[in-house]
C-alpha positions in Angstrom: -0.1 56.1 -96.5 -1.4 52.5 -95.4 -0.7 52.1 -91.3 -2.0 48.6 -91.5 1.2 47.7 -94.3 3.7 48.9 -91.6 2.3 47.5 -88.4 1.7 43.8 -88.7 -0.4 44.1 -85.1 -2.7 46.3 -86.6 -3.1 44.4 -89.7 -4.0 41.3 -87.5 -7.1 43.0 -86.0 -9.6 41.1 -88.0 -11.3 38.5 -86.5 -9.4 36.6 -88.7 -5.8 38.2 -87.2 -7.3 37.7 -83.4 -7.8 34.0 -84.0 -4.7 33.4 -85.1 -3.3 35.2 -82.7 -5.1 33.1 -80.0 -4.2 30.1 -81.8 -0.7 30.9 -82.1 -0.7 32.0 -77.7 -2.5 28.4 -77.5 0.3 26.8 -79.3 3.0 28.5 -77.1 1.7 27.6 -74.1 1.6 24.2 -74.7 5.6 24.6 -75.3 5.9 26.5 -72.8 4.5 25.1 -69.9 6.3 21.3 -70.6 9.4 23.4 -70.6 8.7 25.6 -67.3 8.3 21.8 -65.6 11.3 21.0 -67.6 12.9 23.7 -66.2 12.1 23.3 -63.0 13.1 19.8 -62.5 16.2 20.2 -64.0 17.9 23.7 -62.8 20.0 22.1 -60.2 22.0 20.4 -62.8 21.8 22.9 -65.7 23.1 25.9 -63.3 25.1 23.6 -61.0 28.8 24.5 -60.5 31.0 23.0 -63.3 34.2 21.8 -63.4 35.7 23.8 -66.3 35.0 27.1 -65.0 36.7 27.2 -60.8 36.3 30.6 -60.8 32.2 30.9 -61.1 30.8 32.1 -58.1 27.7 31.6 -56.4 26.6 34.9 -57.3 27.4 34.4 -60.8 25.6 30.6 -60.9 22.7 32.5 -58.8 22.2 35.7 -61.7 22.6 32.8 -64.6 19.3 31.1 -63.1 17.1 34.3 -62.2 17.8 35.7 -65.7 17.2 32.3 -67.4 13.5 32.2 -64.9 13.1 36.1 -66.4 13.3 34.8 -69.8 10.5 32.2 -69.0 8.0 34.1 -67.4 8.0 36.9 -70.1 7.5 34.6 -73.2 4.8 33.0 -70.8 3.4 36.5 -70.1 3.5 37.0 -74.0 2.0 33.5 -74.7 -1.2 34.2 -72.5 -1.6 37.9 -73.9 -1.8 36.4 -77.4 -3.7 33.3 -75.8 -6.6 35.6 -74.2 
């Protein structure tokens, strides 16, 4: 039985593997990052009260936006494994 056929990880550890793997963290931080400013400038508006839903509370608006920012910081924690 092959182990590198069924885990893709372990078939990337060839220095080939690693440097695409570093190319591909590279590439996803320079997504990521524009989007964390994106983010950032933008997440009064995007989690703002809205008029369709008068039953949203703050708590509710408040969970939306830390789970959103949760989101964010792992696929940047996964971009800079892959990236170093």
């Amino acid at each position: 039985m092959n182990l590198t056929y069924f885990s893709p990880l372990l078939a990337q550890m060839a220095p080939e593997g690693l440097l695409l793997m570093r190319i591909v963290g590279v590439l996803g931080l320079l997504i990521l990052i524009p989007t964390g400013v994106l983010l950032w400038k933008k997440q009064d508006q995007w989690f703002s009260r809205c008029a369709d839903t008068p039953s949203e509370t703050s708590g509710g608006l408040l969970y939306g936006r830390v789970q959103t920012w949760l989101i964010y910081l792992g696929a940047l924690h996964l971009a800079l494994w892959f990236a170093l």
